[in-house]
Backbone as a printed PyTorch tensor [residue, N CA C, xyz], in Angstrom:
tensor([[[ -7.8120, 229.1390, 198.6940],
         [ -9.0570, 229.6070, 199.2430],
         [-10.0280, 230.0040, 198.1230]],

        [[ -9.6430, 230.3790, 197.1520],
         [-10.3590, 230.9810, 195.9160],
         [-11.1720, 230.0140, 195.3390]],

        [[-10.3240, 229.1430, 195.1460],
         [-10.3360, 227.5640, 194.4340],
         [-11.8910, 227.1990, 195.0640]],

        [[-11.8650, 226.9260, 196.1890],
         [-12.9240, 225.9900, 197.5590],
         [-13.8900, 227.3380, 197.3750]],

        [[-13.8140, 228.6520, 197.0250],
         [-15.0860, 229.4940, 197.1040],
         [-15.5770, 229.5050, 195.9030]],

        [[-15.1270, 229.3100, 194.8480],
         [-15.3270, 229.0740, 193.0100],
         [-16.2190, 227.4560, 193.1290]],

        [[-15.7390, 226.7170, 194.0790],
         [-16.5190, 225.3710, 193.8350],
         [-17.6120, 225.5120, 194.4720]],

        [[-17.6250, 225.7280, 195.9170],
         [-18.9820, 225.8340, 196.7600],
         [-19.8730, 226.7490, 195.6170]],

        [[-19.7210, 227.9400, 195.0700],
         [-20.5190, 229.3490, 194.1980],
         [-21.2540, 228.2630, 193.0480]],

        [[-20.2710, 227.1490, 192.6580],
         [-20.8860, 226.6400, 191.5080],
         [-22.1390, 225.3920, 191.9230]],

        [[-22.2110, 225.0290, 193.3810],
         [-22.6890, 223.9170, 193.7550],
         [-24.3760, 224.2070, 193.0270]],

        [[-25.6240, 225.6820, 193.4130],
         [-26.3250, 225.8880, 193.1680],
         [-26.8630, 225.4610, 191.4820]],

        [[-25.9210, 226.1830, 190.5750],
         [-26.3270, 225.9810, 188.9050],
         [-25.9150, 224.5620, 188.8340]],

        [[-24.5580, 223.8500, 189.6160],
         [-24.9170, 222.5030, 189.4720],
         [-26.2090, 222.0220, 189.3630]],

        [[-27.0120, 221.9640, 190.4920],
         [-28.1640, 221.4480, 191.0240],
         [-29.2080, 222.1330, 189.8110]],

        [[-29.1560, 223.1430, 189.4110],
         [-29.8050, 223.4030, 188.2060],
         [-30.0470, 223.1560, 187.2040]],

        [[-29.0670, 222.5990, 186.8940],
         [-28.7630, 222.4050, 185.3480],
         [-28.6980, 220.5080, 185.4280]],

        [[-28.4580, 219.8590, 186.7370],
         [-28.8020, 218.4000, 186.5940],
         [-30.6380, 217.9730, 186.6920]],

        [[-30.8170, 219.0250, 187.2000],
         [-32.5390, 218.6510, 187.5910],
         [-33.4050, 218.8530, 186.2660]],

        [[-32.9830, 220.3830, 185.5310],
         [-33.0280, 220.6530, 183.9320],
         [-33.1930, 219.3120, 182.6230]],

        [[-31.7230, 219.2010, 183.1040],
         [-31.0080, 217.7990, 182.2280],
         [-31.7560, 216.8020, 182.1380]],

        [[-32.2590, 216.0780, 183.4170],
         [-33.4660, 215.1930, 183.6380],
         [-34.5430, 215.5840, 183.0070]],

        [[-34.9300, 216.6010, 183.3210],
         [-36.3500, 216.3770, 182.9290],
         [-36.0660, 216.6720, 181.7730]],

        [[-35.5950, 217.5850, 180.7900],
         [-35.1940, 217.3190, 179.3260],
         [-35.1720, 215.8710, 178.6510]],

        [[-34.6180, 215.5360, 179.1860],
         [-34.1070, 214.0140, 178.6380],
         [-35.3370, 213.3600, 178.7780]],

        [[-36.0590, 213.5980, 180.1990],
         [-37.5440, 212.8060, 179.8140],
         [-38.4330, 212.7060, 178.9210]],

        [[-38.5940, 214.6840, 179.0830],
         [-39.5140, 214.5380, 178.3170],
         [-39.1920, 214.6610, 176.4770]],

        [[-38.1710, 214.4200, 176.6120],
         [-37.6720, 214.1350, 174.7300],
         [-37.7600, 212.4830, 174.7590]],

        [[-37.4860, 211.6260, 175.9570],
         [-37.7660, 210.2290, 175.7420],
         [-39.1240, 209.9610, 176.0380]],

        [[-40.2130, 210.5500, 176.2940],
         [-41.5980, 210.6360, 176.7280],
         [-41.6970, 210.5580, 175.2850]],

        [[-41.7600, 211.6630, 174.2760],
         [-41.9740, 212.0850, 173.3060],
         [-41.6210, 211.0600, 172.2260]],

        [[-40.4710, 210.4520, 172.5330],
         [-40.0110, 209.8560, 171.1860],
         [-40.8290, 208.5320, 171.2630]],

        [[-41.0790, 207.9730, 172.7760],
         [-41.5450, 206.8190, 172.8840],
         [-42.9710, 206.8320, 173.4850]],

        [[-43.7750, 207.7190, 173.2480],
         [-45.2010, 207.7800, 173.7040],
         [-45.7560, 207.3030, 174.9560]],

        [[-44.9550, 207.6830, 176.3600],
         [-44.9830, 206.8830, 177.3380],
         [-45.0610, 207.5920, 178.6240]],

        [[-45.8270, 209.3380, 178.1450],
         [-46.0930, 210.6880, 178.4870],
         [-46.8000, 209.6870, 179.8600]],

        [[-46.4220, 210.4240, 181.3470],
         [-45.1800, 211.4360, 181.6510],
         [-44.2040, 210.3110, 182.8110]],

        [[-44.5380, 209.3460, 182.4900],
         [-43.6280, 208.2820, 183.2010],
         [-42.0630, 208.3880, 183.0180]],

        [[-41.3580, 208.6490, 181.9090],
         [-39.9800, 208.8270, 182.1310],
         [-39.7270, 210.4660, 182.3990]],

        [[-40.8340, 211.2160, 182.1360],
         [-40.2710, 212.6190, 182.4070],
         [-40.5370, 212.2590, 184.3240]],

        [[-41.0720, 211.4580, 184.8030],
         [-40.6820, 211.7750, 185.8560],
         [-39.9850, 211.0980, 186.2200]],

        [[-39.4660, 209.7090, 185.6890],
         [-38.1470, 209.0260, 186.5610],
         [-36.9110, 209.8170, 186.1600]],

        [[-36.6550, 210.5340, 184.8150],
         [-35.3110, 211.0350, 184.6910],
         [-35.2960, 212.6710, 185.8760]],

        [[-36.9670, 213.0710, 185.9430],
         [-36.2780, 214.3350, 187.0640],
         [-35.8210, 213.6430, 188.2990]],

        [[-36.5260, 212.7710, 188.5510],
         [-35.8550, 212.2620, 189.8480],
         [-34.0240, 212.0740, 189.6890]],

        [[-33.9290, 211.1250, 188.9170],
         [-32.7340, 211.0600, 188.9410],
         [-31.5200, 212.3010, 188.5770]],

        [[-32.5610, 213.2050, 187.9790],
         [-31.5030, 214.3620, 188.0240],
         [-31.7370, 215.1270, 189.1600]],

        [[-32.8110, 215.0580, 190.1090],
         [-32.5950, 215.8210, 191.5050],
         [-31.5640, 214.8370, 192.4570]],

        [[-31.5120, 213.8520, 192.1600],
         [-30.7080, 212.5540, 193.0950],
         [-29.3970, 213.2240, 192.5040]],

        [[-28.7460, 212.8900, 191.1840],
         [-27.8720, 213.8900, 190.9820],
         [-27.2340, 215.3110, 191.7230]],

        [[-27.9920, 216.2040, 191.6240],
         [-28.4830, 217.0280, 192.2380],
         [-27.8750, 217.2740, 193.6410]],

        [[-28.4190, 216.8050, 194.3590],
         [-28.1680, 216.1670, 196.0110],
         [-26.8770, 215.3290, 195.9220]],

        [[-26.5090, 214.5270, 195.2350],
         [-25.1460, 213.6750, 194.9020],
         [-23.8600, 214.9180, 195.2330]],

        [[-24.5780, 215.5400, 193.8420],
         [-23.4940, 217.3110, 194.1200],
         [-23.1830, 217.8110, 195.3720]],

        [[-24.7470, 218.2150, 196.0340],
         [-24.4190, 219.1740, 196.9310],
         [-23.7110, 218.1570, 198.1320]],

        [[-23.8110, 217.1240, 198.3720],
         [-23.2300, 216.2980, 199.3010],
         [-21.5430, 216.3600, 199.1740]],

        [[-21.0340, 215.7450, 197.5910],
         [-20.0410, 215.9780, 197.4690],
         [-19.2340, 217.5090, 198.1330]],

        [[-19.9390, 218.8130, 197.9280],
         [-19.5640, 219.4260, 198.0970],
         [-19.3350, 219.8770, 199.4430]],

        [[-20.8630, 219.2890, 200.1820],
         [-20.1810, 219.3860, 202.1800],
         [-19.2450, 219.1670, 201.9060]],

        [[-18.7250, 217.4680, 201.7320],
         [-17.8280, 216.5930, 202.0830],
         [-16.5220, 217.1960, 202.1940]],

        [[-16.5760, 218.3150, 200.8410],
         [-15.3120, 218.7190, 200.6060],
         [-15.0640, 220.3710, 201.3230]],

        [[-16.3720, 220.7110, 201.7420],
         [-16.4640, 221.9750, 202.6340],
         [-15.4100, 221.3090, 204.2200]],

        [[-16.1710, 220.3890, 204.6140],
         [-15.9430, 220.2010, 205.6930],
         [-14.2770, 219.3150, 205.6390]],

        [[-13.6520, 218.9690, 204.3120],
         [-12.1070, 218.6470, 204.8840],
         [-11.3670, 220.3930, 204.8460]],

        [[-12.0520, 221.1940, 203.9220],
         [-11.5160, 222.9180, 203.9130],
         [-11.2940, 223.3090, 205.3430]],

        [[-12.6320, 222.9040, 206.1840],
         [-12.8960, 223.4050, 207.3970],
         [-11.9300, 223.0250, 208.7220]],

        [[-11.7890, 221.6780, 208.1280],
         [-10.8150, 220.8010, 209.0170],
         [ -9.4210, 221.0680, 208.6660]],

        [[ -9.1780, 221.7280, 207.6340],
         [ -7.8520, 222.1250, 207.6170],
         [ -6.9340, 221.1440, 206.5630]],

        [[ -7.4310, 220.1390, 206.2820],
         [ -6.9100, 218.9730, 205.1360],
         [ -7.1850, 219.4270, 203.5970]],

        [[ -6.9890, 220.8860, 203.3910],
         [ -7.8010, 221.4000, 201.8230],
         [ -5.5610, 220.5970, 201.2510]],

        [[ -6.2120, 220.8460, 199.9400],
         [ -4.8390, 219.6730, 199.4250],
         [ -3.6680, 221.3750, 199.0300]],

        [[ -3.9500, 222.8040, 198.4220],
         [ -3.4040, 223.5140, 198.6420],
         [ -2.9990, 223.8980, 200.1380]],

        [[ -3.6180, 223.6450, 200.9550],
         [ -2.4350, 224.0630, 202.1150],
         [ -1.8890, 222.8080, 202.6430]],

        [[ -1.5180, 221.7800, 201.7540],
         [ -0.8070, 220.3950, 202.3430],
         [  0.3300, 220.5910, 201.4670]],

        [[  0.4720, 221.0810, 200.2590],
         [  1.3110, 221.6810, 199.0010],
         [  2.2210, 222.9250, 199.6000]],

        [[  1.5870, 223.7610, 200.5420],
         [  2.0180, 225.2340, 200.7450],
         [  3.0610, 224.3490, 202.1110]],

        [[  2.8880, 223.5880, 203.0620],
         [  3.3530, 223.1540, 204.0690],
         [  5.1540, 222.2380, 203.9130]]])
């Protein structure tokens, strides 16, 4: 149970730190390649798509907890 509340707690700074990441990366490839602000905005996108990738993963895995298929209580059984 600890495990599944430590992952859901982390889903948020996930989503933080991939949306961050993107636009970092843009705008240092904006910069290096003079092409201001066209990749700073395709890499935020793709780090909010990221982002959303996460929090999806993490339903996915809320809802087998919920259903009762978490892999520690298939171990405990």
């Amino acid at each position: 149970m600890w495990r599944a509340t430590l992952r859901f707690s982390a889903v948020g700074l996930e989503m933080g730190v991939a949306v961050a990441i993107g636009y970092g990366l843009g705008w240092w490839l904006d910069g290096r390649f003079s092409t201001r602000p066209y990749l700073t905005v395709a890499m935020l996108l793709l780090g909010i798509a990221a982002a959303f990738r996460s929090l999806y993963r993490a339903a996915k895995e809320g809802q087998r907890v919920a259903d009762g298929r978490d892999e520690d209580e298939k171990e405990n059984e």
